[in-house]
C-alpha positions as a Markdown table, in Angstrom:
| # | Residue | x | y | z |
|---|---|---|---|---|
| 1 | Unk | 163.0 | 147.4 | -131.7 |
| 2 | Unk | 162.5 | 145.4 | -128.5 |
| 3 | Unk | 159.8 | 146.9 | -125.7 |
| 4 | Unk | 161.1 | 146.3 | -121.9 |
| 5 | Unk | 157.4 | 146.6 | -120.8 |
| 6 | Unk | 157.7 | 142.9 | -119.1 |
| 7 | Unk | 160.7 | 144.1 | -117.0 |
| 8 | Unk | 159.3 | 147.7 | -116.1 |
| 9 | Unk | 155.6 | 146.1 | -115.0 |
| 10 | Unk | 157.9 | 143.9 | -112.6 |
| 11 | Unk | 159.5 | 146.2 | -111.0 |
| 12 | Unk | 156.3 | 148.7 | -110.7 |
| 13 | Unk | 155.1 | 145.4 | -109.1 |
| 14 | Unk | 152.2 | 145.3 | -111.6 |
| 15 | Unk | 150.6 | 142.4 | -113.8 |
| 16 | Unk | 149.9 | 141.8 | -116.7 |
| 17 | Unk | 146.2 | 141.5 | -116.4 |
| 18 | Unk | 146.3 | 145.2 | -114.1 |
| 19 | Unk | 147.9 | 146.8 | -117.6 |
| 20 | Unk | 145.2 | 145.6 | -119.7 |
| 21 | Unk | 142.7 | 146.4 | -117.4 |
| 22 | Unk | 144.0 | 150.3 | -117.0 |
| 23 | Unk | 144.7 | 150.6 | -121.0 |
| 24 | Unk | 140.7 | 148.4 | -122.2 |
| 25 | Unk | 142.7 | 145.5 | -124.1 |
| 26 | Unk | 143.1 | 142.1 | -124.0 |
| 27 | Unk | 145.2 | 140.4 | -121.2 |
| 28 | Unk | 146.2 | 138.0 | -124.7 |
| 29 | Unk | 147.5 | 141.8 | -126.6 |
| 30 | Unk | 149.7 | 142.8 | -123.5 |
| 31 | Unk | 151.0 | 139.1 | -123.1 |
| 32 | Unk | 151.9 | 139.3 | -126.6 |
| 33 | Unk | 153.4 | 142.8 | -126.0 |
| 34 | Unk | 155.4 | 141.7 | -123.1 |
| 35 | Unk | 157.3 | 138.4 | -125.1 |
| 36 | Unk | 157.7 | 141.1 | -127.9 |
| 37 | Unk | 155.9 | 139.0 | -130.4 |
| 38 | Unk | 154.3 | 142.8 | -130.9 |
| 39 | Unk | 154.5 | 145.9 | -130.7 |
| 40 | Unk | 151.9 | 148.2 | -129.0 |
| 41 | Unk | 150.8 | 151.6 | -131.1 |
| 42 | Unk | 153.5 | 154.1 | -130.2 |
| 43 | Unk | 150.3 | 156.5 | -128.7 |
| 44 | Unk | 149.8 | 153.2 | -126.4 |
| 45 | Unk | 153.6 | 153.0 | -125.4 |
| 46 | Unk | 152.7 | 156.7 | -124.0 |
| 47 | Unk | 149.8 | 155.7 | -121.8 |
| 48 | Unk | 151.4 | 152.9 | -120.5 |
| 49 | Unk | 154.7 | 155.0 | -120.0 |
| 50 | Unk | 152.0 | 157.6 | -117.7 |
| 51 | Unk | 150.1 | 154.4 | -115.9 |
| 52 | Unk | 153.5 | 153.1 | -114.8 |
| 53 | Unk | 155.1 | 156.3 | -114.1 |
| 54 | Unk | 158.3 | 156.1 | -115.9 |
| 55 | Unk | 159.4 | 157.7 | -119.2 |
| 56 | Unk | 159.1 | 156.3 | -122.1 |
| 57 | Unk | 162.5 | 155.6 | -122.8 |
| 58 | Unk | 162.7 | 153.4 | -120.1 |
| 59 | Unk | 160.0 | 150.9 | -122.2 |
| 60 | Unk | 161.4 | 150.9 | -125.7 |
| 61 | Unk | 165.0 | 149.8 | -126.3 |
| 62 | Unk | 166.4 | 150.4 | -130.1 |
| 63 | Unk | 168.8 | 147.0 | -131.1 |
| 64 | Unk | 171.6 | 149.2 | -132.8 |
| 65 | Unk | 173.2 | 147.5 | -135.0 |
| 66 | Unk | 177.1 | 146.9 | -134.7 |
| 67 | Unk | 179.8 | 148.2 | -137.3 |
């Protein structure tokens, strides 16, 4: 699974430091989040999916794999 938060907080024209401040976490754990080096909590991918106004399927992308 690959997250898309990077390109959804771009085009909400929102930073980085803004998400971390709105969800109480380090501006390191939503870099981290936004490289997909990790995954946030699936509760968090909610909140974030309510801050930035979009649903949630918009933020998480499933690889499939091909046949």
């Amino acid at each position: 699974m690959e997250n898309r938060i990077k390109v959804v907080l771009v085009d909400k024209k929102r930073t980085n430091k803004w998400l971390s401040e709105q969800l109480g976490c380090a501006p390191t754990t939503v870099s981290k989040w936004c490289t997909n080096v990790s995954q946030p909590p699936m509760e968090t991918f909610v909140k974030i999916a309510e801050l930035l106004e979009v649903d949630i399927n918009e933020l998480v992308r499933l690889e499939r794999k091909s046949q």
